[in-house]
C-alpha positions in Angstrom: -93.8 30.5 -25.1 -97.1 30.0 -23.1 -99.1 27.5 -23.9 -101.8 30.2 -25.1 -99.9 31.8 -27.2 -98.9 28.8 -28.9 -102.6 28.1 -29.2 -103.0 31.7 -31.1 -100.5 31.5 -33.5 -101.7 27.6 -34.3 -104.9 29.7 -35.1 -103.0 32.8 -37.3 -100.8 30.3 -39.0 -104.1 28.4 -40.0 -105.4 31.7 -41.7 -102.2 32.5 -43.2 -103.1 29.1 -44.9 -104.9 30.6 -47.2 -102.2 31.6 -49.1 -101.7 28.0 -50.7 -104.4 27.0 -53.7 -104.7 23.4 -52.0 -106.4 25.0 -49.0 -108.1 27.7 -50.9 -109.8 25.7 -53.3 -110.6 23.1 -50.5 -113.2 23.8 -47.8 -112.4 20.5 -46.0 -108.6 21.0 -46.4 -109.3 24.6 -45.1 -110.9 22.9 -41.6 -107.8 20.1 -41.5 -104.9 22.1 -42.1 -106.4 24.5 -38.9 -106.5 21.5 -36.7 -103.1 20.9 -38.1 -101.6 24.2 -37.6 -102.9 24.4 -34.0 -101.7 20.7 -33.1 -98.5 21.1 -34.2 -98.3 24.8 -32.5 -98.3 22.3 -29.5 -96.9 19.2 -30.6 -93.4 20.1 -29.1 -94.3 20.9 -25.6 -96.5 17.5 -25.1 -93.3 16.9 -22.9 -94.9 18.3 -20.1 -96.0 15.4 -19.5 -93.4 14.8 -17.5 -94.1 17.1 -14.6 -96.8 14.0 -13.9 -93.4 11.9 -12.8 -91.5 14.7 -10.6 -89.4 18.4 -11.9 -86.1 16.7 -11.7 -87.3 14.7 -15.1 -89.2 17.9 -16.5 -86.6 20.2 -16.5 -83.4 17.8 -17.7 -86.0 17.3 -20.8 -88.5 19.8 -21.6 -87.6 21.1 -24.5 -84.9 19.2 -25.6 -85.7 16.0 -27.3 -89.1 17.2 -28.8 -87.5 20.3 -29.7 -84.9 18.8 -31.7 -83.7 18.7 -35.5 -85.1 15.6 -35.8 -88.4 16.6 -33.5 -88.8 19.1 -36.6 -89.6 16.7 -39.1 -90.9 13.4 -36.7 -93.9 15.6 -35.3 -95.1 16.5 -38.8 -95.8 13.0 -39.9 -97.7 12.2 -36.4 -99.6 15.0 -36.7 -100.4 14.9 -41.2 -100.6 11.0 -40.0 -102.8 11.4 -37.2 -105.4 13.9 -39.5 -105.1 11.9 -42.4 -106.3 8.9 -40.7 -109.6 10.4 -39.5 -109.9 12.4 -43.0 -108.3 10.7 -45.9 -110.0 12.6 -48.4 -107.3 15.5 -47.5 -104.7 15.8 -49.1 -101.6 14.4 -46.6 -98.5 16.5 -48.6 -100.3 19.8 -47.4 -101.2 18.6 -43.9 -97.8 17.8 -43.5 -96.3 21.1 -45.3 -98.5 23.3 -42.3 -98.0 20.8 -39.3 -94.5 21.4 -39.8 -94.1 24.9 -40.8 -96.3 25.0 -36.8 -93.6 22.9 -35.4 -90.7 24.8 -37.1 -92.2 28.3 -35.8 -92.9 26.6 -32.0 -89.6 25.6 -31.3 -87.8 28.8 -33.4 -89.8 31.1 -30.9 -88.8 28.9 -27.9 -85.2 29.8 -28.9 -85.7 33.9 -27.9 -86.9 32.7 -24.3 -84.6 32.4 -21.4 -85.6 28.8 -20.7 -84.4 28.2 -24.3 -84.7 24.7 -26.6 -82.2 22.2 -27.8 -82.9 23.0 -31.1 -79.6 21.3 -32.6 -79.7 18.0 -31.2 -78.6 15.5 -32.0 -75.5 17.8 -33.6 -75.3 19.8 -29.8 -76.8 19.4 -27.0 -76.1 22.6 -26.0 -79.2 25.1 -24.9 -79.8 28.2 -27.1 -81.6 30.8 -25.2 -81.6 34.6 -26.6 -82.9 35.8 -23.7 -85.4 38.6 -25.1 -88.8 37.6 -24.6 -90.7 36.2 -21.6 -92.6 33.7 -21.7 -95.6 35.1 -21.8 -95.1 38.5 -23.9 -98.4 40.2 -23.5 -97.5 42.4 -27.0 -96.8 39.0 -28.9 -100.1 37.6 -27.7 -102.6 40.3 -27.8 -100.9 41.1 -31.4 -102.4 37.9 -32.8 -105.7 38.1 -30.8 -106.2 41.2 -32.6 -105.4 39.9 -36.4 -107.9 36.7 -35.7 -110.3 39.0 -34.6 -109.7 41.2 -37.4 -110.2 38.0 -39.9 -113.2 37.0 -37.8 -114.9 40.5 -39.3 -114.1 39.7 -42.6 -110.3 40.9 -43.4 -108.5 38.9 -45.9 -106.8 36.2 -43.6 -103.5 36.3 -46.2 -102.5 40.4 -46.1 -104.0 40.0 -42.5 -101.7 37.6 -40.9 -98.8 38.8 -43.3 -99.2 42.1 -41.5 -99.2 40.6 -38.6 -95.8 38.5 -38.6 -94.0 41.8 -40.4 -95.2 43.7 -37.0 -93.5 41.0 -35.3 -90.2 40.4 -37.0 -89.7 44.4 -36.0 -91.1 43.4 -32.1 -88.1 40.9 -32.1 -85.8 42.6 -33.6 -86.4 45.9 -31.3 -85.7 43.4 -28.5 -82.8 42.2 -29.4 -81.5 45.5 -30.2 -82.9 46.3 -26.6 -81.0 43.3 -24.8 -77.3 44.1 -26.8 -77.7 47.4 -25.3 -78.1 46.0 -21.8 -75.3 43.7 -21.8 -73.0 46.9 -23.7 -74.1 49.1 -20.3 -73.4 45.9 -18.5 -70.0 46.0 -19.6 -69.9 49.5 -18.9 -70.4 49.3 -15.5 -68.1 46.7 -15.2 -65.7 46.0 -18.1 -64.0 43.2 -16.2 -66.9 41.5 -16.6 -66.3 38.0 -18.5 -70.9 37.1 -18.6 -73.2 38.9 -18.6 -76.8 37.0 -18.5 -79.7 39.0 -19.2 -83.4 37.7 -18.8 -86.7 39.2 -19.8 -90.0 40.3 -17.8 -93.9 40.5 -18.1 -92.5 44.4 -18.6 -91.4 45.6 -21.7 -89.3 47.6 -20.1 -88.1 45.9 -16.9 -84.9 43.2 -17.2 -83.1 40.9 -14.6 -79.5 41.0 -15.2 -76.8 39.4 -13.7 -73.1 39.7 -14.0 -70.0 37.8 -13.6 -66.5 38.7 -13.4 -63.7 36.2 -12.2 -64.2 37.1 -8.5 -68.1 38.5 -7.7 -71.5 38.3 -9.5 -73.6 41.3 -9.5 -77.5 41.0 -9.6 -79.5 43.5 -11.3 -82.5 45.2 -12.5 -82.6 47.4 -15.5 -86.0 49.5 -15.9 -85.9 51.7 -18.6 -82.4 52.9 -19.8 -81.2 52.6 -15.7 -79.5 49.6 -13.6 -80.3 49.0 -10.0 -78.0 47.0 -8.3 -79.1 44.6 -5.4 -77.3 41.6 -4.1 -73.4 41.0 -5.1 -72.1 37.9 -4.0 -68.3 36.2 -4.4 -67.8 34.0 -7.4 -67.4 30.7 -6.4 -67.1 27.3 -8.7 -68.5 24.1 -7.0 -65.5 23.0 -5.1 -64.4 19.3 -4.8 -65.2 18.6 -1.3 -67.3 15.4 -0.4 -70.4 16.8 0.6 -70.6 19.6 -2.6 -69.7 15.6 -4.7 -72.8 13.6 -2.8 -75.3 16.3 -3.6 -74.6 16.9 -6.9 -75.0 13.0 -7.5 -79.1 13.6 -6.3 -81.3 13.9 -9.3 -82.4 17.3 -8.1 -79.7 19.0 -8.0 -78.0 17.8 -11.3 -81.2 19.0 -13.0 -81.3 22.6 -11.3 -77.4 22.5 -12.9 -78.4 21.2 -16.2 -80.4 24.1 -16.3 -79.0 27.2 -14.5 -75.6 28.9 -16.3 -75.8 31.4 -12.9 -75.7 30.5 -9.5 -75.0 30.5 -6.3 -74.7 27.9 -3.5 -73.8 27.6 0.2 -73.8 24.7 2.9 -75.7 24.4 6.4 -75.5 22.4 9.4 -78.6 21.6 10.3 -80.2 20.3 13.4 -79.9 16.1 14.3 -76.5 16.0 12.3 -78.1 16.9 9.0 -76.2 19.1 6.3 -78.3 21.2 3.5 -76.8 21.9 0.4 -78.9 24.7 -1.5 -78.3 26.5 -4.7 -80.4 29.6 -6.2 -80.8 30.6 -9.5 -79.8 34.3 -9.8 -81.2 35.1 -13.0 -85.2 35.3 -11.3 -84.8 37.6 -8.6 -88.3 38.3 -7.5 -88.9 40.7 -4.6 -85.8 40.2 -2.7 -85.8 36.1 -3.1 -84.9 33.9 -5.7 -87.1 31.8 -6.4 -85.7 28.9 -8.6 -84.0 26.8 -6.3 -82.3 22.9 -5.5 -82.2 21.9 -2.0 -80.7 18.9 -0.9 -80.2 17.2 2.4 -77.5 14.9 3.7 -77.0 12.7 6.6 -73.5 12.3 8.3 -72.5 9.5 5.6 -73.4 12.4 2.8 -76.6 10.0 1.6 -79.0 12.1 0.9 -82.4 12.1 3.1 -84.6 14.4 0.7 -84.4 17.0 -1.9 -86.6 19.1 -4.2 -85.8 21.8 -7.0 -88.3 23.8 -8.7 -90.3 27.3 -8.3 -90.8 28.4 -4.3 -91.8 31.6 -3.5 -91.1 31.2 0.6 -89.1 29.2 2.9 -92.6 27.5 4.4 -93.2 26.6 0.8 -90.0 24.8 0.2 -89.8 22.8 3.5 -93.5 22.0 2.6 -92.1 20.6 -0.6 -89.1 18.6 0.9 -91.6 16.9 3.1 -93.9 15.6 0.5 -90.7 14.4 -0.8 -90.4 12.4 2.1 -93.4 10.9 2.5 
């Protein structure tokens, strides 16, 4: 999730405190276990961080370590630690119990996302992404703005916030009942189909879909209970040729794949002997471009001269980016 969201439900988890006597009974405790809740709501995504060094780094690893099994119960102590050292009259058991009961609820609602989290590691590295909420859901946000609102008037903060995550456990379950009937029309349409990869809006009600059978990929958009098809393009798995084998040795690239379970990619000849190599994300269509993308260039010995992945919204935009790379 957002950043801001994360901040929110820091904040509601630090009401829902309330429920345990050793806060209760404690007005200090009450004050550290909030800065707890809220610090360890973003304890896990202090990996951005690594945008400071260049995308390549950011996307291979945000997400991934800090979001990890052991991430679960390492970020707990820092944060207890960290509280515990400026107030050591609290009690460091419950500081710990609520920093990681924040950390446990961070990286389980990182999971519904398309980005998804490593969550298993070190036991798989594989990403699990459900795929039913955006990143910033506008319900799930304005849902907790409302309960810490509703506290700020007075409410009981336990019945309050208790409400509030029962509202929510139906929100996620509605959406996951909403995204198995998208991939069941999917398959409708076409039953050869062998993926079908289905990623959330801002929109409740909007979806980017994208499906693959052994020969074409089909890119969607469901709105409602209706699919509109757009762009269809052949199914074809990086081939080993020498120039597909250079690029996919550049940092860039071999993040954008590290990422991406849905692609496609195609090769230009550039001007001065120069040969592009560019993949785009299908999963983000976004008014008729796709804008998750890994470019990389190649000289006539196939080393390559620049490259860049990330977010680019126009072709001026990218070529901007490729020459910052350069310089």
């Amino acid at each position: 999730m957002d950043t801001g969201t994360h901040v929110v439900m820091g904040v509601a988890l630090g009401g829902l405190a309330a429920i345990d006597p050793a806060v209760t009974n404690d007005p200090m405790m009450k004050s550290t276990v909030m800065i707890a809740t809220i610090i360890g709501s973003q304890a896990p995504d202090f990996d951005t961080i690594l945008k400071l060094r260049n995308n390549a780094v950011y996307i291979r690893n945000h997400r991934g370590l800090t979001h990890s099994l052991p991430a679960l119960f390492i970020w707990p102590f820092l944060v207890a630690g960290g509280i515990w050292l400026l107030f050591p009259e609290s009690a460091f058991f419950t500081l710990w119990l609520w920093s990681f009961i924040a950390v446990f609820l961070h990286v389980f609602v990182d999971i519904f996302n398309a980005y998804g989290t490593q969550a298993l590691r070190p036991i798989s590295d594989r990403w699990i992404a459900l795929g039913v909420i955006n990143i910033f859901d506008p319900f799930i946000f304005f849902a907790h703005v409302v309960a810490i609102f509703c506290w700020y008037l007075g409410t009981n903060p336990i019945p309050t916030f208790l409400l509030l995550y029962f509202v929510l456990t139906c929100y996620y379950v509605w959406r996951l009942k909403l995204k198995h009937e998208i991939v069941l029309k999917a398959r409708n349409h076409y039953p050869e189909a062998t993926h079908v990869f289905v990623s959330p809006t801002l929109h409740w009600n909007k979806w980017h879909v994208v499906i693959r059978t052994k020969e074409m990929l089909y890119v969607a958009r469901v709105k409602g209970r209706s699919f509109t098809f757009y762009e269809q393009y052949p199914f074809e798995p990086i081939p080993d040729i020498p120039v597909l084998n250079a690029a996919r040795n550049d940092k860039n690239l071999a993040a954008f794949l590290s990422f991406s379970p849905t692609y496609r990619w195609e090769i230009n000849e550039l001007e001065e002997d120069v040969t592009e190599v560019r993949f785009y994300d299908l999963r983000y269509r976004s008014k008729g471009h796709y804008p998750f993308v890994a470019c990389v260039q190649l000289d006539q010995d196939l080393n390559v001269i620049r490259s860049y992945t990330g977010w680019v919204f126009s072709e001026k935009t990218l070529q901007k980016k490729l020459e910052i790379v350069t310089e």
